[in-house]
C-alpha positions as CSV (number, residue, x, y, z in Angstrom):
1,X,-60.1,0.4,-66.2
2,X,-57.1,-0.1,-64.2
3,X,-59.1,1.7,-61.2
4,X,-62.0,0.1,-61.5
5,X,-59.9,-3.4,-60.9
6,X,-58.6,-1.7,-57.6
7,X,-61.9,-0.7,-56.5
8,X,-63.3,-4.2,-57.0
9,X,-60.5,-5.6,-54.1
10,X,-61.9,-3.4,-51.7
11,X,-63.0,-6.0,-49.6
12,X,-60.4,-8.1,-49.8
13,X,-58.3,-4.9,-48.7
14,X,-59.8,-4.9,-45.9
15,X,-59.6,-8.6,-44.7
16,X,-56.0,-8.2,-45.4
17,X,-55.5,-4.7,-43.0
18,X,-57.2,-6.8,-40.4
19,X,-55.6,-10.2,-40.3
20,X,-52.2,-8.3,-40.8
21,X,-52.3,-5.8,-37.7
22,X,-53.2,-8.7,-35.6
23,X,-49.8,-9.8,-35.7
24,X,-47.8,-7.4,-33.6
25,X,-44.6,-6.1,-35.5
26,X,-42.9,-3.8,-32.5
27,X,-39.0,-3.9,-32.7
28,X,-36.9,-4.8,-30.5
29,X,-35.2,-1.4,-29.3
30,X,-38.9,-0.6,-28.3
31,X,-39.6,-3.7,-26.7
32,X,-40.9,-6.2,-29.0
33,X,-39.7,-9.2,-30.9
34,X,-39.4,-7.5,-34.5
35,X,-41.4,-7.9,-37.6
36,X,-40.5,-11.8,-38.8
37,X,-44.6,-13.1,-38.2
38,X,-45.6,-10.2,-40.0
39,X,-43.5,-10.9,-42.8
40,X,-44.3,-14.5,-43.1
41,X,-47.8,-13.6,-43.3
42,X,-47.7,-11.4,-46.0
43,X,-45.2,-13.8,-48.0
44,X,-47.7,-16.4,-47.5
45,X,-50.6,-13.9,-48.5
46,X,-49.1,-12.4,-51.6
47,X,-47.8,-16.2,-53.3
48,X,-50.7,-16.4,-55.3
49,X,-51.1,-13.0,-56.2
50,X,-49.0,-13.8,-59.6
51,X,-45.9,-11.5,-58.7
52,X,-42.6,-12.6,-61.2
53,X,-40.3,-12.9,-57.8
54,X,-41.2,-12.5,-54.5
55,X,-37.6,-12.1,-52.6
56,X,-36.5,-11.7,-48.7
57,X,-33.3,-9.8,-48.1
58,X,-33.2,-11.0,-44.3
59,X,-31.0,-8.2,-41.8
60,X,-28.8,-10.3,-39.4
61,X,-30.6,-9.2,-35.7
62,X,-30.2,-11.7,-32.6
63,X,-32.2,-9.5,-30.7
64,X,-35.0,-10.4,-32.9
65,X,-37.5,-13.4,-33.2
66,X,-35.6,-15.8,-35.8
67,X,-32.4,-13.7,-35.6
68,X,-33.3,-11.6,-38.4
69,X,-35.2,-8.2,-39.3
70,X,-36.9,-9.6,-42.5
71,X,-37.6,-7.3,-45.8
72,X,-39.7,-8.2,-48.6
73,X,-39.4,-7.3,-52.3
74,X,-42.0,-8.7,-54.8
75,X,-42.0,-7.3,-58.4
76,X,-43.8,-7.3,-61.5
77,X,-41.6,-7.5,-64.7
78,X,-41.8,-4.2,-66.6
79,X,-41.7,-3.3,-70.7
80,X,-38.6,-2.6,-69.7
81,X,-36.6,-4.2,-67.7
82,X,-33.9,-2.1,-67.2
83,X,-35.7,0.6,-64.5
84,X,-37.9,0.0,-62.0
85,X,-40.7,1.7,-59.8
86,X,-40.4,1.6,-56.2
87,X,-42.9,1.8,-53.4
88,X,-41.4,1.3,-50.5
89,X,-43.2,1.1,-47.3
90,X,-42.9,-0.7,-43.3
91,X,-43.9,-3.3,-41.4
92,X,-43.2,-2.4,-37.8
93,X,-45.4,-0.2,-35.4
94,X,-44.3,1.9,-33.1
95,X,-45.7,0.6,-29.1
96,X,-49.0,1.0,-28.0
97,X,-48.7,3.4,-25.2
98,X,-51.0,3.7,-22.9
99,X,-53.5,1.0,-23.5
100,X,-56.3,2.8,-21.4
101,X,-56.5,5.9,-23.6
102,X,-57.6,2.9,-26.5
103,X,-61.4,2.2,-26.7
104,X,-60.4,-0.9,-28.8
105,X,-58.0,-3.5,-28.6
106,X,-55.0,-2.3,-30.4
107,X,-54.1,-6.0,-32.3
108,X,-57.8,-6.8,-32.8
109,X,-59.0,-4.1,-35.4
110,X,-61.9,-2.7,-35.3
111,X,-63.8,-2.0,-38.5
112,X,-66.2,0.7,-38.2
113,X,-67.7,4.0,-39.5
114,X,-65.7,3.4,-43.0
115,X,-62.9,2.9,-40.8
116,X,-60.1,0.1,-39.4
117,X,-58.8,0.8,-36.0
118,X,-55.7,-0.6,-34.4
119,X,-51.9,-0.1,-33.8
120,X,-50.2,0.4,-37.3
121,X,-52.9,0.8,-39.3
122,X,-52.2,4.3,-40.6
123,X,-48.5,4.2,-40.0
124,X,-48.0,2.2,-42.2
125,X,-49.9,-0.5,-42.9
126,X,-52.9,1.8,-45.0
127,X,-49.9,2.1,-48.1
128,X,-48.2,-0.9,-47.8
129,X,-52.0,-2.7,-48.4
130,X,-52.6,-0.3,-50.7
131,X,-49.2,-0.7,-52.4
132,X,-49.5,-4.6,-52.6
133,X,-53.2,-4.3,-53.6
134,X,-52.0,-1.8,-56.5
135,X,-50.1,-4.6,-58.0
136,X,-52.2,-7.4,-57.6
137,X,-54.8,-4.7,-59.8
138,X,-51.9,-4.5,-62.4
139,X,-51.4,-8.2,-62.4
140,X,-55.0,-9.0,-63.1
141,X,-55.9,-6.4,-65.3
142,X,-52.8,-8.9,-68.3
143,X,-51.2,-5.0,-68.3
144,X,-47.4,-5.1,-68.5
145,X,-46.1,-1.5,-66.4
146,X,-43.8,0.5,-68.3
147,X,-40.6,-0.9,-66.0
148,X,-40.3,-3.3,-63.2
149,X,-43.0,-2.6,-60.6
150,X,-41.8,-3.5,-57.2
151,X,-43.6,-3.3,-53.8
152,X,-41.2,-3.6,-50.8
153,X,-41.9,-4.1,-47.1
154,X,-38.8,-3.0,-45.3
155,X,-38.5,-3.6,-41.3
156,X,-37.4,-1.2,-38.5
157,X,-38.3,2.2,-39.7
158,X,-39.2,3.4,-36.7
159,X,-36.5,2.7,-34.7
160,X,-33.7,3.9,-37.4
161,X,-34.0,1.7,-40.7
162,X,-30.6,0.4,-39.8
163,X,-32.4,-3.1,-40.8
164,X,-34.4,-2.2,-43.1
165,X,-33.9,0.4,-45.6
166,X,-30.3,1.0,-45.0
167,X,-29.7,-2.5,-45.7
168,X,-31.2,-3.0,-48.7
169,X,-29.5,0.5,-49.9
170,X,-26.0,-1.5,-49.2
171,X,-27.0,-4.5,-50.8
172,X,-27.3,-2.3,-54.3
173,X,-31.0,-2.8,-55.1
174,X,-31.9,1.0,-56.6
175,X,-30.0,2.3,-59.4
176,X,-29.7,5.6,-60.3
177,X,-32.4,5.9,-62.6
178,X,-35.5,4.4,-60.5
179,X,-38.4,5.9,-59.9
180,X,-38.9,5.8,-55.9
181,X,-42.3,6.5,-54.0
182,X,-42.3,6.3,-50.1
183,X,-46.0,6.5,-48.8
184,X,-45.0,7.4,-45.3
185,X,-46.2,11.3,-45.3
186,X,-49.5,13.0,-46.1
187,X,-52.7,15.2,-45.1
188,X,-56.1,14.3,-45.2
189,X,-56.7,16.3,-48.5
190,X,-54.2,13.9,-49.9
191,X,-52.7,17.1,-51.6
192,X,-49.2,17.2,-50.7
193,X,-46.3,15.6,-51.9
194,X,-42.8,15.7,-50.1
195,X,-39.9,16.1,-51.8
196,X,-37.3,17.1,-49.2
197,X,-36.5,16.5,-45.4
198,X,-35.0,18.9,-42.6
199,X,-31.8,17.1,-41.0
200,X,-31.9,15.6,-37.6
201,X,-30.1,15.9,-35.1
202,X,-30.3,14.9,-31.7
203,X,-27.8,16.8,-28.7
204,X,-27.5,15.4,-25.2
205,X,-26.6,18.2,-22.5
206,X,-24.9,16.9,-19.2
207,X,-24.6,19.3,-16.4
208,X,-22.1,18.0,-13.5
209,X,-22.2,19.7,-10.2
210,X,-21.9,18.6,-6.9
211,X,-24.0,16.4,-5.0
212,X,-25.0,17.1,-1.3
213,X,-28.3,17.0,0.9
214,X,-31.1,19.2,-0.2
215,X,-30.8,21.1,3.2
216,X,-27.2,22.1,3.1
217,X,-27.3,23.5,-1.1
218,X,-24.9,25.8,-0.3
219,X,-22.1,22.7,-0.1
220,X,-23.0,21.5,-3.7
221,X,-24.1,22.7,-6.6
222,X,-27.4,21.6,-8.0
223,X,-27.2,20.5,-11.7
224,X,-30.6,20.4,-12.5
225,X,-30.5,24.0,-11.8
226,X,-27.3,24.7,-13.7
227,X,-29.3,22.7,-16.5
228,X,-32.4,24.3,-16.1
229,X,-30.7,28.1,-16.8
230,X,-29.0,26.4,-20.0
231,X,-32.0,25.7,-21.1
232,X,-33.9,28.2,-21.2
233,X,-30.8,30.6,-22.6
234,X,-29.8,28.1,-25.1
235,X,-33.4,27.7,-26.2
236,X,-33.8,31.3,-26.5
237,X,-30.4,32.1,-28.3
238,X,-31.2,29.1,-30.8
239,X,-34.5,30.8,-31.9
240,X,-32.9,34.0,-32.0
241,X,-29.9,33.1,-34.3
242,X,-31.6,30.4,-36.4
243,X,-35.0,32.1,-37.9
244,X,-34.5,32.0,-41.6
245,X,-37.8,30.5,-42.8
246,X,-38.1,28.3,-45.9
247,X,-41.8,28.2,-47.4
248,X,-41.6,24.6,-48.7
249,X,-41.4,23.2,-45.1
250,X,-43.9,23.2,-42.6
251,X,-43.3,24.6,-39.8
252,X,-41.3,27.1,-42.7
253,X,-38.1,27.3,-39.8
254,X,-35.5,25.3,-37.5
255,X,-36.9,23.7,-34.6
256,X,-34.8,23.0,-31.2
257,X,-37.5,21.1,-29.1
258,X,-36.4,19.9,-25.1
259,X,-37.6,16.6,-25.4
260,X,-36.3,13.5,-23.1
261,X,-35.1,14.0,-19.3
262,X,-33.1,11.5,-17.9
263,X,-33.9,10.8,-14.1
264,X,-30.9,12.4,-12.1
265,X,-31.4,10.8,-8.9
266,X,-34.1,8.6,-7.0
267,X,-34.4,10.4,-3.9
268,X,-36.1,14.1,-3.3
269,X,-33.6,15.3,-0.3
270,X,-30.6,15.7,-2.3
271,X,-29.2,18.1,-4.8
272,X,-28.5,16.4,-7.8
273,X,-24.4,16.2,-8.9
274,X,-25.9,15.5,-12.5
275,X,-28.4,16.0,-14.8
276,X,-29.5,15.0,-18.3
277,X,-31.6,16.2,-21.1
278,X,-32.0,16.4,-25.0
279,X,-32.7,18.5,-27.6
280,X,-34.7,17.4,-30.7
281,X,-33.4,19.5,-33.8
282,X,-34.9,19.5,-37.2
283,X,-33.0,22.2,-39.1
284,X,-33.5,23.8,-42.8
285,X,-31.0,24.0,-45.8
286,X,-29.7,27.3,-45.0
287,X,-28.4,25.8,-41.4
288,X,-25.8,23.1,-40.3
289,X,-25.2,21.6,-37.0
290,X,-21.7,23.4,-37.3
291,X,-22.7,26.3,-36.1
292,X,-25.6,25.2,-34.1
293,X,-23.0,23.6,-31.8
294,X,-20.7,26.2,-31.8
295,X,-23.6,28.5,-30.0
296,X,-24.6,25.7,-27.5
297,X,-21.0,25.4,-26.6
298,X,-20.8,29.2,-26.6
299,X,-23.6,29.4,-24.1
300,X,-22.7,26.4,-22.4
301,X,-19.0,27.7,-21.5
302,X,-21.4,31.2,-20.0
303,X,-23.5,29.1,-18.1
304,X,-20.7,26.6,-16.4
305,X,-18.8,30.1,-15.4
306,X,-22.2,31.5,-14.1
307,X,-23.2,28.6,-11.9
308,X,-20.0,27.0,-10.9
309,X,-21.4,24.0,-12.9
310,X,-19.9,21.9,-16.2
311,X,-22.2,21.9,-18.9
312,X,-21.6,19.8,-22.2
313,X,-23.5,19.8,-25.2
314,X,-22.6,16.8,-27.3
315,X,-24.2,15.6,-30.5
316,X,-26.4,12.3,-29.6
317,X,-27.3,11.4,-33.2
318,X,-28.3,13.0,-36.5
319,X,-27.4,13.4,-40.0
320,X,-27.6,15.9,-42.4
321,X,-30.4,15.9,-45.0
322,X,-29.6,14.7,-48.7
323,X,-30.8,17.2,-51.5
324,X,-34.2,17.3,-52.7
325,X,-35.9,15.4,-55.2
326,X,-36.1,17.7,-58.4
327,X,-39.8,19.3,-58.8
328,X,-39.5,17.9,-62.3
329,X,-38.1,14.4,-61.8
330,X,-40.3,11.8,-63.7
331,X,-41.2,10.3,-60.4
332,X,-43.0,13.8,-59.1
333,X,-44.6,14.3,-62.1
334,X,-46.3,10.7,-62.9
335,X,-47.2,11.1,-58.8
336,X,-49.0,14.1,-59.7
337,X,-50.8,13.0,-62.9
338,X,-52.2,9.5,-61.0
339,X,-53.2,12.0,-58.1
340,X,-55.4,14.2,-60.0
341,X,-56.6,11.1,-62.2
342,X,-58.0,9.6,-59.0
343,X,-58.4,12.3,-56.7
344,X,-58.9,15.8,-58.9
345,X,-56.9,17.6,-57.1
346,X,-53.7,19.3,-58.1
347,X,-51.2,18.5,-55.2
348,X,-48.3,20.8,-54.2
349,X,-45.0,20.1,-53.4
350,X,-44.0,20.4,-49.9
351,X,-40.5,19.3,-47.5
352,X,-41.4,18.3,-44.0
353,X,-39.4,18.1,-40.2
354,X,-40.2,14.0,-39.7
355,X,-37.6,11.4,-41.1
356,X,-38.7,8.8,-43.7
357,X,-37.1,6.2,-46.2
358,X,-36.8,8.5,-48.7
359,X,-33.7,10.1,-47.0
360,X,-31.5,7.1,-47.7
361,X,-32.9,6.6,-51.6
362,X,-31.6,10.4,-51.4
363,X,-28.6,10.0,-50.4
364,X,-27.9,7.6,-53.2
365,X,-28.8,10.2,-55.9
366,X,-32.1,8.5,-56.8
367,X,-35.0,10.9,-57.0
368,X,-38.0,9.7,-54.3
369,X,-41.3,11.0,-54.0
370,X,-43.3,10.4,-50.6
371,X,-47.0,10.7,-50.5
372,X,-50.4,9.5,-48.9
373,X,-54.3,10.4,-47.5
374,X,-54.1,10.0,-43.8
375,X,-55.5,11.7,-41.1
376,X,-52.8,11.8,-39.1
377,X,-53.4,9.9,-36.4
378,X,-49.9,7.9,-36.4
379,X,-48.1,7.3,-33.1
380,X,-51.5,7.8,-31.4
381,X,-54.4,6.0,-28.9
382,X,-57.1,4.9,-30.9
383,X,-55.0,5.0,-34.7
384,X,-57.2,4.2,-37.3
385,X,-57.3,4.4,-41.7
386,X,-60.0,5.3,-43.8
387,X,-61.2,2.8,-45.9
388,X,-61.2,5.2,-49.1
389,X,-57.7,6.3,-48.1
390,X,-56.9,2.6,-48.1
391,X,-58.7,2.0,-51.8
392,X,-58.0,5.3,-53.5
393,X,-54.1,5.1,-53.0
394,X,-54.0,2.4,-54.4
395,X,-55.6,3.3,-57.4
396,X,-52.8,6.0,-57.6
397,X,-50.1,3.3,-56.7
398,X,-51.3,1.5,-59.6
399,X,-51.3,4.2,-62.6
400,X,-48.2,4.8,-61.6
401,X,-46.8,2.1,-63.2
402,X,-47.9,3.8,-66.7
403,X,-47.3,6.7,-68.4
404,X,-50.6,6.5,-70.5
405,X,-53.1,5.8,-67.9
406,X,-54.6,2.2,-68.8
């Protein structure tokens, strides 16, 4: 059986997780020198794997070691020819963090307890072994997949996809048809698959007063205050105005989360002329950023006539969300029948606040399915996957590439 094949590169998984997170793969906006070693290891691991093409589709980045933001395609020729399955996942991490909240070096993993520890190993480096792994099953088990089987390691998801994703989408890779999975979500059970995304949008308030010396106020006008009282009415009117629920998201509602503050001044005896903070939105169908601006500016023109200040809210960055994959789409439903295969559960279909790949395969038209077993323990000190997570996806990667389960 297909699965057993899997299960007998278990090992060899794991040698793979290990060597690969050594290599740091942090982009450039975040402080590192982008994913280019990373890539040319796993080119130089994969050759002999028996792939029909292994491509790059190199994004032009001068920031970047070797001027580029690499992205790797390697595909098995399908029965047919004409469609292809997808499963798309990335090579960069997000920064360590604090490096004293680790109890292991974050780029020397750790195996232990049925478990490999390091930066990246969840997010995303669990599916995008698995993934690979997956096809090097189909290749050795002399099984042609139904269509072209591709796995693809795409750079700089987690500072915007502009290199990765994004660029392969312009250079016309999907078609219409494809079958697209994006392991970059899941839940421990392994029983959820997402099928739609809230929109993001980011909004940068500036307050301008008037600067003066902290024991004088009364010839200024302190911004942070100005900004403080917008925030806490703004916050409270957003809630207010925008609490439809919608059960196929969790949370099931809008979100408006302060997030960054810029620092307004470096000194503590002054009261600040301006101040700086943002809000984090991830907003359901049923609202637009339309009229979520039009209330911020509402409350923002009641605030500047309040305090004397000038308060602006101004859209940072966001986009809205592209329509859902259809619950029946062939993609969903061959997800679910290799799920319970392996797994024997029956997983539900959910839409989620956090941005992945999928969105931009949406956007397109193309139907994408995002799924995974993690723990959830992405973007934090002491990140780890579990070694069956690691295995069983992959068995579900590979039966996807058939309709009757080899």
């Amino acid at each position: 059986m297909l699965t057993d094949k899997v299960e007998s590169l278990r090992d060899e998984m794991v040698r793979a997780m290990v060597e690969m997170i050594k290599i740091e793969a942090i982009s450039p906006e975040a402080g590192g020198k982008g994913e280019v070693k990373r890539a040319e290891f796993l080119e130089k691991w994969i050759s002999d794997f028996g792939f029909d093409e292994i491509k790059r589709y190199d994004a032009e980045d001068p920031r970047a070691e070797g001027g580029v933001r690499p992205n790797i395609v390697a595909t098995i020729y399908g029965k047919n020819r004409e469609r292809s399955i997808w499963i798309i996942s990335h090579m960069d991490t997000v920064p360590v963090g604090d490096i004293s909240k680790w109890d292991t070096d974050p780029f020397d993993p750790v195996v232990k307890d049925g478990k490999i520890y390091g930066r990246g190993t969840e997010d995303n480096g669990q599916s995008l072994i698995a993934s690979m792994y997956a096809a090097k099953a189909i290749i050795e088990s002399g099984e042609r997949p139904d269509y072209n089987y591709s796995v693809v390691f795409v750079a700089d998801e987690e500072t915007g996809s502009k290199y990765g994703i994004q660029h392969l989408v312009k250079l016309g890779l999907f078609k219409k048809d494809d079958l697209v999975v994006v392991p970059d979500h899941g839940v421990p059970e392994g029983n959820e698959i997402e099928i739609a995304e809230k929109s993001i949008y980011w909004v940068k308030v500036t307050t301008y007063g008037k600067q003066t010396h902290s024991s004088i106020p009364h010839t200024g006008i302190n911004a942070l205050r100005a900004g403080a009282k917008y925030l806490v009415e703004v916050d409270k009117e957003l809630h207010e105005r925008f609490s439809d629920e919608n059960p196929i998201f969790g949370p099931p509602v809008s979100t408006f989360e302060p997030t960054r503050k810029e620092e307004n001044q470096p000194n503590i005896n002054a009261v600040p002329g301006e101040d700086v903070f943002y809000f984090d939105m991830r907003l359901i169908p049923e609202h637009n950023i339309d009229d979520v601006m039009e209330l911020m500016n509402s409350v923002a023109d009641r605030v500047s006539k309040e305090t004397g200040a000038k308060v602006v809210p101004e859209l940072f960055r966001g986009e809205q969300a592209p329509e859902p994959t259809p619950p029946d789409s062939e993609v969903v439903v061959r997800l679910k029948n290799a799920i319970e295969k392996v797994r024997g559960i029956k997983p539900k279909l959910v839409g989620i606040g956090g941005g992945t790949c999928a969105a931009y395969i949406r956007y397109e038209g193309i139907p994408a399915a995002v799924w995974s077993t993690i723990d959830e323990t992405m973007h934090q000190a002491n990140e780890y996957c579990k070694i069956d997570n690691l295995v069983n996806d992959a068995k579900v990667f590979a039966l996807l590439g058939f309709s009757r389960m080899p």
